[in-house]
N, C-alpha and C positions, 0 to 999 in steps of 0.2 A: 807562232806558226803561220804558215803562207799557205791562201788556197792560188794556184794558177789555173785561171780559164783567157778562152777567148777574148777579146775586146773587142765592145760598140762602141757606139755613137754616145752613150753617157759616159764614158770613159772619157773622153776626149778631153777636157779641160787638164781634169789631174793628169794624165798621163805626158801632157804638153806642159806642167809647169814641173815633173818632173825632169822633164827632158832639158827644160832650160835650167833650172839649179843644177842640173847635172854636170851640163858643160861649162857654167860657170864656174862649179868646184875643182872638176876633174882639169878643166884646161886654161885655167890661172895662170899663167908665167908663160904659157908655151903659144896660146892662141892671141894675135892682140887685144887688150882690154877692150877698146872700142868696139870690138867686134860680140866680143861676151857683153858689154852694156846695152849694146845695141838689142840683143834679144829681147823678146818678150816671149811671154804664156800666150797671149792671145794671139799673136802673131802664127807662132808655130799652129795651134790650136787649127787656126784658117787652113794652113799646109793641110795638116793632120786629116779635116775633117774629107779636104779632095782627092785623097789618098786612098782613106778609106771608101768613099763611093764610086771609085774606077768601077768601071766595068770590067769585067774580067782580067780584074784583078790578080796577082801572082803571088802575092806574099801574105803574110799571115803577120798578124798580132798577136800578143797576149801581153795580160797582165797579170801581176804577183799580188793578191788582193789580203791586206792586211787588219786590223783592227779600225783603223782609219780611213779605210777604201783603199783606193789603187798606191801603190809604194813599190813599184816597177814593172818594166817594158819592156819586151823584146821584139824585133822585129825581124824576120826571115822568111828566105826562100828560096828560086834559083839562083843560082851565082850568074851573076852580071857581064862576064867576061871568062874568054874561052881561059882554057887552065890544060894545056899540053899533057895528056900522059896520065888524066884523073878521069875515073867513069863519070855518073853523075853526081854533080859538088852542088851541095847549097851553098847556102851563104848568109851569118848572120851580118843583117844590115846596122843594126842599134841594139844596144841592151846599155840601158841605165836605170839605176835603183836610187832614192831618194837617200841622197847625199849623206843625212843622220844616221842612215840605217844600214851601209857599206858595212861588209862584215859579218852581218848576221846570216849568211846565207841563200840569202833573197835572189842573188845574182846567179847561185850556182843552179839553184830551183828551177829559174826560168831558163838558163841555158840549158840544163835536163831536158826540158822537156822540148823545147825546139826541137834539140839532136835528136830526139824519142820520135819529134813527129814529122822531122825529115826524115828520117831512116823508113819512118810506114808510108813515105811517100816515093821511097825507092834512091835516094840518093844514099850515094856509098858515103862521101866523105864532105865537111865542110868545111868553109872558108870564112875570114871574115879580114878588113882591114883596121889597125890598129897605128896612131902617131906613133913616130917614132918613141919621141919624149914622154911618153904617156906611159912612164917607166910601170904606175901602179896597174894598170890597164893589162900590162906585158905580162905582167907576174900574175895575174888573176887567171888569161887564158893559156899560160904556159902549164898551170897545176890544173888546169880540165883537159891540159894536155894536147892542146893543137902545137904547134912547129913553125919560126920562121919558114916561110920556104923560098927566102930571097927575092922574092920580086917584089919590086918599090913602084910607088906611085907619089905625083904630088900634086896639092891640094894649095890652095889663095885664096888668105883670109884679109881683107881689108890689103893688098899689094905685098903680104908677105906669105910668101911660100914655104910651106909647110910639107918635109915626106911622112909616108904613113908604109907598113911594113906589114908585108900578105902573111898572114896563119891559115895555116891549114892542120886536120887533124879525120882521122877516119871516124867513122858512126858503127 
């Protein structure tokens, strides 16, 4: 069993080496290698930690806190980009769960409770973008129930261009 709270500042380390095994596992074949080797923990970590002390700040953390400490991430807030014909949309930015432990639940825990804590923040509906190719990714938020809603965007990893496909689903 998962407890999900907030994330700090000690958070930071694991939550950034899960984020990097994450993408190593989840985007294998589709992302270039060099670009998955290229990552590191401590690199992200740095990201991570200027992220977290913005100043007024828009988005929210948490993490899925397990036997071993932190064993997944979510990251959300307002959605990034106007969306035609939708009240207010959040938008999950990241959710990655430690690669071993896909499966158990972990992923759907934290997506709970974003949607939980968008919705008390007044957003009707949200959004999140998803690789195309990231077939297992598709299937995860299709059964929490968000929707293609056709609008693409693309994305350059190391000179190769990569689309990612907008979901959307009500709160």
């Amino acid at each position: 069993m998962v407890h999900v709270r907030e994330m700090d500042g000690a958070d930071v380390e694991a939550v950034s080496a899960i984020r990097v095994r994450g993408w190593q596992a989840a985007y294998t074949g589709i992302v270039p290698q060099a670009y998955l080797d290229a990552m590191t923990a401590e690199g992200d970590a740095d990201q991570r930690r200027r992220l977290l002390s913005r100043p007024r700040r828009t988005s929210r953390d948490l993490v899925a806190l397990g036997d071993r400490g932190p064993v997944g991430w979510i990251c959300f807030g307002p959605c990034r980009s106007e969306v035609p014909g939708v009240g207010r949309l959040g938008e999950v930015y990241a959710l990655y769960v430690s690669p071993d432990l896909i499966g158990r639940g972990i992923g759907r825990r934290l997506l709970g409770e974003a949607h939980a804590q968008m919705k008390s923040h007044g957003f009707e509906a949200s959004a999140l973008w998803v690789l195309c190719d990231n077939h297992q990714a598709r299937r995860f938020y299709e059964r929490a129930g968000y929707q293609a809603d056709g609008a693409v965007q693309d994305d350059v990893y190391d000179e190769i261009t990569l689309s990612e496909l907008r979901y959307q689903r009500v709160l």
